[in-house]
C-alpha positions as CSV (number, residue, x, y, z in Angstrom):
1,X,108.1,134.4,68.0
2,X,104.7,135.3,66.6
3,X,104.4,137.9,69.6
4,X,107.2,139.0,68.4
5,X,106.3,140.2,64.6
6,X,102.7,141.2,65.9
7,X,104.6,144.3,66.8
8,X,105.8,145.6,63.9
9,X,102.9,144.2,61.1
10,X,102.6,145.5,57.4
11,X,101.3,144.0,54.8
12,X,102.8,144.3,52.1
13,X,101.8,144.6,48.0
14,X,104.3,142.8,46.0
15,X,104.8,144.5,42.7
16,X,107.5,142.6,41.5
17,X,107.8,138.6,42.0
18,X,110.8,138.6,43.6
19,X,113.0,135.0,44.4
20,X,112.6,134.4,48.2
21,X,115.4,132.7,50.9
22,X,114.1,130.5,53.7
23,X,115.9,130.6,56.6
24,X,115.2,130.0,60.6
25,X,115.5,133.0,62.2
26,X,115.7,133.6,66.1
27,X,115.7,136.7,68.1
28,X,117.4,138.1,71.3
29,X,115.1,136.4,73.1
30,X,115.9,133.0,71.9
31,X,112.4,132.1,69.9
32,X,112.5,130.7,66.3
33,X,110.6,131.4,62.9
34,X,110.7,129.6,59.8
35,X,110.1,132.4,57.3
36,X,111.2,133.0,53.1
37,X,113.6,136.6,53.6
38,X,112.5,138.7,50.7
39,X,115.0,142.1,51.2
40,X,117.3,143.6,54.0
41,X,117.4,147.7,53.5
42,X,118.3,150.0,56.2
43,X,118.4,147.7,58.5
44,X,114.7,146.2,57.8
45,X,114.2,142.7,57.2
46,X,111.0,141.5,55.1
47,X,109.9,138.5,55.6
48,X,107.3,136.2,54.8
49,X,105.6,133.6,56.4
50,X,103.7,130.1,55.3
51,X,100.3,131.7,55.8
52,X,101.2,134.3,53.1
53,X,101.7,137.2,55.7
54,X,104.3,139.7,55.3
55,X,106.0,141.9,57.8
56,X,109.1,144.2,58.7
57,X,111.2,142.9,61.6
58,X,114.2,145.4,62.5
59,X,117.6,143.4,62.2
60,X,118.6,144.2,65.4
61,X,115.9,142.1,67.2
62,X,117.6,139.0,66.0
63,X,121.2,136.8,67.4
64,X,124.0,138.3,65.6
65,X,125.1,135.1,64.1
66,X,121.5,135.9,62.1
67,X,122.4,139.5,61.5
68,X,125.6,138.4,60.1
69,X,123.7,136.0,58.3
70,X,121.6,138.0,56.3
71,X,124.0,140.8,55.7
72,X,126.1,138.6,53.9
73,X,123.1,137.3,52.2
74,X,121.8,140.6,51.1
75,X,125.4,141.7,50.0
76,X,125.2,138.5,47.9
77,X,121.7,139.3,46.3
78,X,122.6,143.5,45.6
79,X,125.4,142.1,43.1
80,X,122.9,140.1,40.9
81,X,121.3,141.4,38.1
82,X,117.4,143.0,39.5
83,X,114.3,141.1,38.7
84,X,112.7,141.2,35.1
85,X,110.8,144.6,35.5
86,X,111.3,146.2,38.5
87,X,113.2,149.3,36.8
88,X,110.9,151.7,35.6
89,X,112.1,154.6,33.3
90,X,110.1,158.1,32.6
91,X,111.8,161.0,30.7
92,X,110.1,164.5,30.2
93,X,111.0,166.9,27.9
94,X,112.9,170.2,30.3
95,X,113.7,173.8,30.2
96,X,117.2,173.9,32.5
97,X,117.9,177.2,32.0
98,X,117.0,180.5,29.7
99,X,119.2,183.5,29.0
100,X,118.2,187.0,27.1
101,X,120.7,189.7,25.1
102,X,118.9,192.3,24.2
103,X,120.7,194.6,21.5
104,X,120.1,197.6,19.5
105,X,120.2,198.3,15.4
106,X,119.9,201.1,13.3
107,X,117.5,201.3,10.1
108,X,117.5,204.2,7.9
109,X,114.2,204.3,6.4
110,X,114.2,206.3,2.7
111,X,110.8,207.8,1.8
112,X,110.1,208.8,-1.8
113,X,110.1,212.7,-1.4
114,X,113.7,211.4,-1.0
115,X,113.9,212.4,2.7
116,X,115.1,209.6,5.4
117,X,115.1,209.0,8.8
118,X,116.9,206.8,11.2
119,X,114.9,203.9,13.7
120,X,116.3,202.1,16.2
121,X,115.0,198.3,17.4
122,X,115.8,196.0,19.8
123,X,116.7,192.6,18.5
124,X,115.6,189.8,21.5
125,X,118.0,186.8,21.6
126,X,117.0,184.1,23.9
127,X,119.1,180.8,24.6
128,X,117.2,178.0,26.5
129,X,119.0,174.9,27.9
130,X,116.5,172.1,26.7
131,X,117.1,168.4,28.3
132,X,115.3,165.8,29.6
133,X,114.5,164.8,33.5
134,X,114.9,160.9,33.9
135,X,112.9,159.3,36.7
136,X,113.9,155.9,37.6
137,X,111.7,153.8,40.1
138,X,112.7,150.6,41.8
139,X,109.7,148.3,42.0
140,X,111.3,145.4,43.5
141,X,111.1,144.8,47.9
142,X,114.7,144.9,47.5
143,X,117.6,147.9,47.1
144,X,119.3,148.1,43.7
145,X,122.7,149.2,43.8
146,X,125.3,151.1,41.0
147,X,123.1,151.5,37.9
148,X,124.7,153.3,35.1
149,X,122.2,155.2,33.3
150,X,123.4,155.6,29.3
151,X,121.1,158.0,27.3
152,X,121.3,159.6,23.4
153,X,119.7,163.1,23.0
154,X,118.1,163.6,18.9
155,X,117.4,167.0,17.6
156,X,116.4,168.8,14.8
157,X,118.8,171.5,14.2
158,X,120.1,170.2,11.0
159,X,116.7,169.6,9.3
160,X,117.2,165.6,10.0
161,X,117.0,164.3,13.6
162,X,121.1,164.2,14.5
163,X,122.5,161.9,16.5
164,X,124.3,163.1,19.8
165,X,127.3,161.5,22.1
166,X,126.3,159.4,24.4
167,X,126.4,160.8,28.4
168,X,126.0,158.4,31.1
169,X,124.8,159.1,34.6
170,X,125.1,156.9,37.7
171,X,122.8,155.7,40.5
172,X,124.4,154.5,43.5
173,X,121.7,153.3,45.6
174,X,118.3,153.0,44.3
175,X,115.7,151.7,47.9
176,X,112.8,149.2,47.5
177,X,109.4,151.4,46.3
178,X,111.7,154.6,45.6
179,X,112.6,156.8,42.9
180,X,115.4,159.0,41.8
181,X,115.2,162.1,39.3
182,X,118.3,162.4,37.3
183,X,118.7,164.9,34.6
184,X,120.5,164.9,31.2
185,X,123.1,167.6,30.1
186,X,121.2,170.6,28.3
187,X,121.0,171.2,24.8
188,X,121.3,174.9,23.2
189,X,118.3,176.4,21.3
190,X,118.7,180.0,20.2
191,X,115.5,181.9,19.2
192,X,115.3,186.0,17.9
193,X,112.9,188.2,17.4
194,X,112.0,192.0,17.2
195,X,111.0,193.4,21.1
196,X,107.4,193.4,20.8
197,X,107.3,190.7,18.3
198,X,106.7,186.7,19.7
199,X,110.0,184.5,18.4
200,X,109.0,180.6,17.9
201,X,109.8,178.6,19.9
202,X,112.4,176.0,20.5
203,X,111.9,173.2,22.5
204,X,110.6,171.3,20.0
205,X,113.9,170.8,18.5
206,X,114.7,168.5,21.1
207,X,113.0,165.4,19.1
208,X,113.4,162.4,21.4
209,X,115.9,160.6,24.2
210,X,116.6,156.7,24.0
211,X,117.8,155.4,27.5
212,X,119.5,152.1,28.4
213,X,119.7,151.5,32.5
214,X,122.7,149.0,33.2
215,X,123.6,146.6,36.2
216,X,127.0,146.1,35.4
217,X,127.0,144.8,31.8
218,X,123.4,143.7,32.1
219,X,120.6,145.3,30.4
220,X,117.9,145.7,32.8
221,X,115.7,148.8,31.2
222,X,115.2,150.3,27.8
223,X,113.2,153.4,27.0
224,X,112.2,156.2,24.3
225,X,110.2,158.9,24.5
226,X,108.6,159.1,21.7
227,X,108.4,155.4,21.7
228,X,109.0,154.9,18.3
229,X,112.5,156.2,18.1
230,X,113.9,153.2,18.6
231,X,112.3,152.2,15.3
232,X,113.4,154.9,13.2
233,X,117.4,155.6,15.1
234,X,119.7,153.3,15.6
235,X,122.2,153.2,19.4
């Protein structure tokens, strides 16, 4: 069997401690390992052996009895609740989208000889789309499956940070070592000026985001950006 896994070698770094399954495992050939199975994804088995070593072995080197085996183990393992940690959550602050209406209005200007004259300016009004991109990064050897992202948006509109509803976004399949980029639904800023004057900007407004990543009812993640909003909002 060692013949066998010299093909495909790769160490592996283990970010996550992760809660290995020994089993015997025996390929087409009819040769026998005793190894702990740390994940099955797309098809790839990673195992480990007694000597510390860990590889990729493609599923369908092994008996079938073994393939069913482990897909029913791994089918087993993607409804628990992920290991402590190996969710990680990163939000940045995100122009989606800007829009411009330019429109004209008339000034009569009076001068003190009593004679006037009539100006015309261009009043700028710009709407931006301001949100947040969420990047969510699975740390763990093993797939993660149907996370339900829940997030709150705060802004400054009304002088005091304000409380929006709650949106939730899905991830259906989240691989070992990969990430996904989700983003939250954008939030209107308007900002007008003069044409040749600069208006102030907006983004800012958007104060903070608290996130809460779910495995079914389990809380797995919890973020803010800035990290003390959680101190000063409440969910």
């Amino acid at each position: 069997m060692k013949r066998l896994f010299l093909l495909t070698p790769l160490l592996l770094a283990l970010p996550i401690c992760l809660v290995a399954e020994v089993f015997t495992l025996t390929d087409q050939q009819g040769r026998s390992i005793k190894a702990d199975v740390l994940s099955l994804d797309n098809n790839i088995v990673k195992i480990k052996r007694d000597d510390g070593m860990a590889f990729d072995l493609p599923l369908a080197t092994l008996v079938e009895n073994d393939q069913k085996t482990l897909r029913e183990w791994a089918k087993r393992e993607a409804a628990k609740p992920p290991p402590p940690n190996a969710v990680d959550v990163l939000a940045s602050r995100t122009k989606f989208d800007s829009s411009k209406v330019e429109t004209p209005e008339k000034f009569v200007i009076s001068y003190t000889d009593g004679t006037s004259r009539t100006e015309t300016r261009t009043r700028v009004t710009i709407t931006e789309q301001w949100g947040y991109s969420i990047t969510l990064t699975n740390r763990s050897l093993a797939p993660i499956e149907k996370l339900s992202v829940q997030y709150r948006l705060f802004t400054s509109q009304a002088e005091q940070p304000t409380k929006r509803t709650m949106a939730s976004l899905s991830v259906e399949l989240l691989r070992p070592r990969d990430n996904v980029i989700l983003k939250t639904n954008g939030t209107p800023f308007t900002k007008s000026s003069y044409k040749g004057t600069a208006p102030k900007p907006v983004g800012s407004q958007l104060q903070g985001i608290w996130i809460r990543v779910y495995k079914d009812d389990t809380l797995v993640q919890e973020y803010s950006s800035p990290e003390n909003l959680r101190l000063t909002q409440t969910w």
